[in-house]
N, C-alpha and C positions, 0 to 999 in steps of 0.2 A: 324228116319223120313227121307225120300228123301230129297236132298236140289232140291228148287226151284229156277230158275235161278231170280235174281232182278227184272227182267226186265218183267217178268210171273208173279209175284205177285204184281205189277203194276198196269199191264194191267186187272187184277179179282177185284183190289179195285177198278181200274176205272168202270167196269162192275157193282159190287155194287153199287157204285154213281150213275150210271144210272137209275139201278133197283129203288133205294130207292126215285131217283127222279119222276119214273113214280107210284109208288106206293103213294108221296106224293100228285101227283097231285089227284088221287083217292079217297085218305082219307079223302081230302077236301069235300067229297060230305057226308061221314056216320062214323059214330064213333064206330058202332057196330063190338062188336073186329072180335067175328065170322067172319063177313061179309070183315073183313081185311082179316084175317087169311085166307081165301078162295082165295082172289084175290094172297096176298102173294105166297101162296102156288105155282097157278096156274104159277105164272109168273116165279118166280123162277124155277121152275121145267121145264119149256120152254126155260128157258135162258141161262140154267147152264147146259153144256153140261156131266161135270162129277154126275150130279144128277141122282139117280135111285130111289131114295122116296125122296118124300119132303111134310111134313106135319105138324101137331100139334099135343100134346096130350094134352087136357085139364085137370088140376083138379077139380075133381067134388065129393063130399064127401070122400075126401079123398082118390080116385081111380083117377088113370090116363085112362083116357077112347079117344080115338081118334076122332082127330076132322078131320075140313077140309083136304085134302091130294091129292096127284099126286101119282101114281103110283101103282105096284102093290096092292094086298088087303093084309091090315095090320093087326094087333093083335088089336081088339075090346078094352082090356082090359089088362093092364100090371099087371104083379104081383105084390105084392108091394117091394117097396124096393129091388130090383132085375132089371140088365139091365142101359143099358147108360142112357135112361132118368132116373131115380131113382138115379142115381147118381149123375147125374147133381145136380137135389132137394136138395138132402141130403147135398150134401157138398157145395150147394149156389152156381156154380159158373158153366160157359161152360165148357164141355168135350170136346175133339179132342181124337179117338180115331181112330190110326192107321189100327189096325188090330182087328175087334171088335173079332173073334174067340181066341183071347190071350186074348178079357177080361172078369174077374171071374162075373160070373152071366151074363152072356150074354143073351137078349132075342133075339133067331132066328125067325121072322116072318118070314122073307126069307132068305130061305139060300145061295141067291147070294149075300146077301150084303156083304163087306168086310170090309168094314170101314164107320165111324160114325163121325156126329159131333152133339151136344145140343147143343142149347141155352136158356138162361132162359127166361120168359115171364112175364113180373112184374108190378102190378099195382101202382096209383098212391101213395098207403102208401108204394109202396117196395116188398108186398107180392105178392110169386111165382102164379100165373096163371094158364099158360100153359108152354109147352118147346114147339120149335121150334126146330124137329128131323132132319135131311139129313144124306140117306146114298148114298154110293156110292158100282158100282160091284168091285172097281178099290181096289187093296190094297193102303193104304196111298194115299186118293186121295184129302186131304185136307192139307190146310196150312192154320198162322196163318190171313190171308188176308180172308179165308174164317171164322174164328170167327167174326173177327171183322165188316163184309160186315154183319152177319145174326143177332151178336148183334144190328147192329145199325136199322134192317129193325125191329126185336123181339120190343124195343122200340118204335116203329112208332105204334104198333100192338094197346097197348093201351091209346098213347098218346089223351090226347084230342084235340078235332077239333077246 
């Protein structure tokens, strides 16, 4: 992974606290995750200038099907268990993937993406949701500041009002 200078990875959590601060004054009005997930999406994908998709996949009988999103047109429907969100799921916990073309089961909806990040999406007993996808064109264009900025927005998603 690239090292990012201190001082850059700072400055993207202070961006995060931003983001998550104008995101909470929104949620105060609807609790409806969708209708977060939409605004979420929207804003981030605006603010984050390394974002080339930024979206959701929802579970929904056991299919990851796409929800709200910014950016290119995405894969409707993910295989299962196959690709960085399915891995996320599987193994409970955020992905940061570098170089997603080095990882095994890769889903290409587009082929300019180069790197990934998941977050999980968790209700109020803990059970997974949605993920919260971001890629970027850029190779390795995430650090750990950006986990922890889309974890804490993923939580607002269905926290209650």
């Amino acid at each position: 992974m690239t090292t990012i200078p201190e001082t850059a990875d700072k400055k993207l959590a202070d961006r995060y606290r931003r983001i998550a601060g104008q995101l909470d004054e929104l949620y105060v009005k609807i609790a409806d995750p969708v209708s977060r997930m939409g605004s979420a999406a929207a804003l981030l994908h605006h603010k984050m200038p390394h974002f080339f998709w930024t979206g959701f996949y929802r579970l929904v009988d056991e299919d990851l099907i796409v929800g709200p999103y910014q950016g290119p047109l995405a894969c409707m429907l993910l295989e299962r268990h196959a690709g960085v969100c399915w891995a996320a799921i599987d193994r409970g916990e955020s992905m940061l993937v570098p170089d997603v073309h080095a990882f095994p089961g890769h889903i290409a909806c587009d082929s300019r993406s180069n790197s990934e990040v998941v977050v999980l999406l968790r209700d109020g007993a803990g059970e997974v949701r949605s993920v919260l996808d971001v890629d970027s064109r850029t190779p390795d264009a995430f650090t750990s500041a950006d986990v922890e900025g889309l974890e804490r927005i993923a939580a607002m998603i269905c926290a209650p009002v």
